[in-house]
Structure formats: C-alpha cells, structure tokens
N, C-alpha and C positions, 0 to 999 in steps of 0.2 A: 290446303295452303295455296295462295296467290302467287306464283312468279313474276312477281315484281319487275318491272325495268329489265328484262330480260337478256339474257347472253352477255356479253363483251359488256355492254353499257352498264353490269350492275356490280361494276371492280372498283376497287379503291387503292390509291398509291401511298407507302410509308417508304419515306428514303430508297423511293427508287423500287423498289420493291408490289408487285402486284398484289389482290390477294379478292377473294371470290366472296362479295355480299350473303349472309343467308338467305332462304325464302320468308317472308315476313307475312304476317297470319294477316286478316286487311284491318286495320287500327289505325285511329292518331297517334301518332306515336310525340311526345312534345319533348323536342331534344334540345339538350343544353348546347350550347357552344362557347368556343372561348369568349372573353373578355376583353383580349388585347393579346394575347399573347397564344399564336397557333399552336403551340405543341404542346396547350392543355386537351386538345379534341381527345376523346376516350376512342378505343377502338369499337366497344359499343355505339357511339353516336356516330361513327362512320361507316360501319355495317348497315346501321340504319339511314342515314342518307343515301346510299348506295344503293337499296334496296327498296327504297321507296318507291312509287311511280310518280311521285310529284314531293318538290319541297314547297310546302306555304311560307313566304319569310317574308319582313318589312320591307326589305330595301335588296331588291335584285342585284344589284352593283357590290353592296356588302356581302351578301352571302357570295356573289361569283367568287368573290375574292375567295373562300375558302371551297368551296368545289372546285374551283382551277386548281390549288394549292394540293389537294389529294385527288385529283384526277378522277372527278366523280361529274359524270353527267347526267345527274338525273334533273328531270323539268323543274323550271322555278315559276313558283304563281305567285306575284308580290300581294300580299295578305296584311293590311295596316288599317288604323282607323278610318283612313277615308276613303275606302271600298270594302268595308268589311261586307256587309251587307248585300253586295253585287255579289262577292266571291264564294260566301259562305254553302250558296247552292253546287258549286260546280266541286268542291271538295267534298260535299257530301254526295257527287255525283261517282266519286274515284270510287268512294266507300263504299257505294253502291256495287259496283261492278264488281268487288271483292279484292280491292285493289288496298297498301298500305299510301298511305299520307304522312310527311312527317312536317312539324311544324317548329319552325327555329325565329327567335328573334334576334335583331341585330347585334348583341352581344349576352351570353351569358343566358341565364334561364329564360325562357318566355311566359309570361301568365304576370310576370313582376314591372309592373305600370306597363302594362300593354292590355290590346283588346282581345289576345288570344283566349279567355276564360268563355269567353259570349260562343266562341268556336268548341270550348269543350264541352259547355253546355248544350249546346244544340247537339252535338254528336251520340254525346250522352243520353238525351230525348230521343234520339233516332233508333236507340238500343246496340250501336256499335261499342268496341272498347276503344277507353283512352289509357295509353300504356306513357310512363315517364323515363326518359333515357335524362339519368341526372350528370351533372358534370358541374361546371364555372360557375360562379354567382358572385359579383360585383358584394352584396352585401354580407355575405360568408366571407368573402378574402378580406375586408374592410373590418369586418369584425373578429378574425382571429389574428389579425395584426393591429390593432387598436391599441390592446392593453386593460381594453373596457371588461366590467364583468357579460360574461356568455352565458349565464344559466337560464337566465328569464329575458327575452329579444322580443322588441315590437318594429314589427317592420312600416314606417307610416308612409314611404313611396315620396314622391316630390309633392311639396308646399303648396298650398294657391297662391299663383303670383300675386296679387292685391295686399298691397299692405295690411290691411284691415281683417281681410278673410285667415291670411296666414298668421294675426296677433292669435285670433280664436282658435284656429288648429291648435299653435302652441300650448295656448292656455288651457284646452282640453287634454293634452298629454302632456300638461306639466307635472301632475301628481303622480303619473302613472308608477308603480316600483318597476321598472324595466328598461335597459340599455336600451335607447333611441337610436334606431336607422332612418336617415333620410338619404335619399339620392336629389344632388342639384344641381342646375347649371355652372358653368363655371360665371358668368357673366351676373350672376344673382349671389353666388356665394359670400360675399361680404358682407352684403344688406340684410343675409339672413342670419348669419352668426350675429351680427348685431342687434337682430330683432330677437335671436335665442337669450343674449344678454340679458336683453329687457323685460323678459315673461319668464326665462328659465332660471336667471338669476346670472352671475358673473362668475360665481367659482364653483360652476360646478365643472367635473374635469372632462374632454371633448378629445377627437380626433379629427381629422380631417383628411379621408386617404383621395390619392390623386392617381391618375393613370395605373392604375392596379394592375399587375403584371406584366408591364410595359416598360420600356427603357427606363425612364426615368419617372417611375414610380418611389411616390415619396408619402411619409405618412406625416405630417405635423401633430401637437400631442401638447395638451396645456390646458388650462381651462378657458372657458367659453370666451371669458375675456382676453386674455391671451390672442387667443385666436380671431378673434375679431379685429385684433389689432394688425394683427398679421396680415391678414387678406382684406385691410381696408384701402390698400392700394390699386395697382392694378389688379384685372381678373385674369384667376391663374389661368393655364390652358388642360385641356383635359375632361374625361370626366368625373363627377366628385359621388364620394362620400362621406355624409357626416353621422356621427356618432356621438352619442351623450347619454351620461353615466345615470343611472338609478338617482331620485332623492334620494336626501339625507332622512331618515327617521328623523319627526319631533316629535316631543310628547303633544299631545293636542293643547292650547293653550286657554286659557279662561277667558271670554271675552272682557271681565276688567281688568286681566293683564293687559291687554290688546291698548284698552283704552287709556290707561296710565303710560303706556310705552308713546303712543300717539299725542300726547298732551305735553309729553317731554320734548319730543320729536319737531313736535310744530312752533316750538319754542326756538328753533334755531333752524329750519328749515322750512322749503317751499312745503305744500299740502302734499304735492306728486311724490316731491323724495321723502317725505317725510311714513307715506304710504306704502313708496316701497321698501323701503329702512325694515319696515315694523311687520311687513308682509316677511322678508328674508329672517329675519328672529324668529316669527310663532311660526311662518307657514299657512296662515291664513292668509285670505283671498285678499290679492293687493285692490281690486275693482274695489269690493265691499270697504277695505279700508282707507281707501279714499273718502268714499261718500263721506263715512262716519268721521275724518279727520276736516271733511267741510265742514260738518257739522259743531266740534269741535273748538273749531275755528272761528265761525259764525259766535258759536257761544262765549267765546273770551275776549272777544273785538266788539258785543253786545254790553 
C-alpha cells in the first residue's frame, strides 16, 4: 500500500471532530460528491479525498469549497474538457509512482456529461484499477422525487443546443418505453419543454426538479404541456432536471386507418396539425404523415 498524502495532511474534519484517512492502494478512485447540499458527502468519499495524493476536479474554486469545509488538503489538479489532454499524463504520472488519484466532478457523480470517462479509459489501458466511491446524483434525486416510473431509466445527458439537431434527439427517443432523464440549462429550459411538446406529444406526464437538495429546491409535475407553460416565462435559476414518462402502448395501427384519419383531419385542418392529430392517435411517425397528408391534399385539391 501507498501512504498517501502523508501525516497530519491525510485528516479530515466532521463537526469539529478529526479523524485519520486510510492507506489507499494506488487507483482512480471516481468519487461522487454532493449536489448542493454538503452533508450528503459519505465518509467514504472523505476518506478518500483525504487519502488521495492529488484530487482531479473541474473547477478548483468549487471543489476548494468542499475540502476547506472538511478540512482536507490534499492537491487539486483542475481536470476539464479543455485540458484534458495536457492533464491526463501527469495523473497517470501519480499512478505511476503508486500513488492514489481521486477524481470528483463539480457536483454529484463524475463520468455523467463530463470527460472523466476518456480518463478511466486510458487508466484502464494503463492496467491500473478504477474503484467507484458512489454517493449524490442529480439524476437519481430527480427521479425518486418525480413520481415518474423508476423500473426502466434512459439517462440522455443535455440536448444539442440547435434547434433542429435537438427536434432529432427528441425524435429518436420518442418511442423509447423508458422514463426520460435530461439535465438543462436553466436559461434553455422553456424552449425545450416546448420543443418536448412538439415531438413527445402534450400530455404526456413530466417533472421538472430544480436546485435538488438545496434551499429551495422545488419539484414542478404535470404534463409536458403544463409545463411548458410554466416555464415560458422567465428562466428559472438553478440547475434543472427534466423528466418524461414512458409512451403510452398502441396497438400498431393499419396504414388505411392512418389515411382515413388524415383525410378527415385535413378536412378542417392545416397539413402540419392535421399530421400531428393523427401521429398522437396511431403513434405513427408524424414526418412520414405529413408527407402522406401532402399528398392527400394534393390529391383532393386536384
């Protein structure tokens, strides 16, 4: 074993109180951190920070915040997208020496929309171990306070900003059968529940959790439209999570259903909503029935 950060400097404080880091074998170690709220840290991932000879973390200023707070000085290397590549030798330089690493992102699990994964991979290549100190996760607290169903969880990370690129995300996990996680800005939040409306449908049922274990952490809860309604005003403050419920099961529907429904439809409607009318009934592809409702269209105006 490595003795780590050695003597006095490998202690950690709980209310005052001291208390003596393990010896830590030399490994990544990828520890979770709170969320927002300090007094979810596990004693595990403070043994391990403590014990570390170096922490890899995004943002130096955020993690100090929690090593001042339990009284832990072990080194910080800030380790983010835009030095990953510079940094990644000099952590595998610790590992080398037989030294532990531990690597935290600025709130809550790391590896989850971060570039830590490029860093377990290469460690992993190197033949070292990566060990997981679990704790907080933004999309775990978001989803056992939802309401949503928890059996079956796709986790898709944040949208492409671009309007166009994020219709097509949507629309490839619109069908999915499985409770939707996204994490978003707060400052995009609106335009994307409203673009969920649009591709995912209006009633299907949603949440929207805000500042997750923080003072004024709130869960909003309604459907897609609902919700869009809500947050088409100002953008809220905080960081967000959004959530959306499984499809409904339909039966698969015939395509001359399809097109009797569309033939009614366009009869008192634009082609677009008439498309999507008849997409939200069968659950066939609103794109596709559009075309076909040109078509349609073309032919009864012919």
């Amino acid at each position: 074993m490595s003795a780590s950060n050695p003597g006095d400097e490998r202690r950690y404080f709980v209310s005052e109180y001291a208390f003596s880091a393990p010896n830590l074998e030399p490994a990544l170690y990828v520890v979770s951190t709170p969320i927002g709220n300090l007094g979810d840290i596990t004693i595990r991932a403070l043994e391990t920070l403590a014990g570390a000879a170096m922490i890899a973390c995004e943002d130096t200023r955020v993690t100090g915040t929690l090593t001042h707070r339990f009284g832990l000085k072990t080194r910080l290397l800030p380790y983010h997208e835009h030095n990953a590549e510079k940094q990644r030798p000099r952590i595998l330089e610790v590992l080398e020496r037989g030294e532990a690493v531990a690597l935290v992102s600025d709130a809550g699990t790391p590896l989850l929309s971060d570039p830590g994964y490029r860093l377990v991979r290469d460690v992993l290549a190197e033949g070292y171990n990566v060990v997981p100190i679990p704790g907080a996760s933004a999309m775990l607290a978001g989803l056992v306070g939802s309401g949503l169903p928890s059996d079956t969880v796709l986790f898709a990370g944040f949208l492409p900003q671009k309007a166009g690129q994020k219709k097509t995300r949507l629309q490839q996990l619109a069908t999915i059968p499985s409770t939707l996680v996204f994490y978003e800005s707060p400052r995009r939040t609106g335009a994307t529940l409203e673009t969920m409306v649009e591709i995912l449908g209006s009633e299907r049922q949603a949440a929207v959790a805000r500042e997750l274990t923080k003072r004024f952490e709130t869960f909003e809860r309604g459907t897609l439209a609902e919700l869009a309604e809500h947050f088409s005003g100002d953008a809220p403050k905080g960081e967000i999570v959004i959530l959306v419920e499984p499809p409904e099961d339909r039966p698969e529907a015939a395509e001359e259903d399809a097109e009797a429904l569309l033939r009614e439809a366009i009869k008192e409607m634009p082609v677009s909503a008439a498309a999507k009318k008849v997409a939200k009934q069968t659950g066939l592809d609103r794109n596709e029935l559009y075309k076909q409702a040109l078509e349609l269209k073309a032919e009864t105006s012919g």
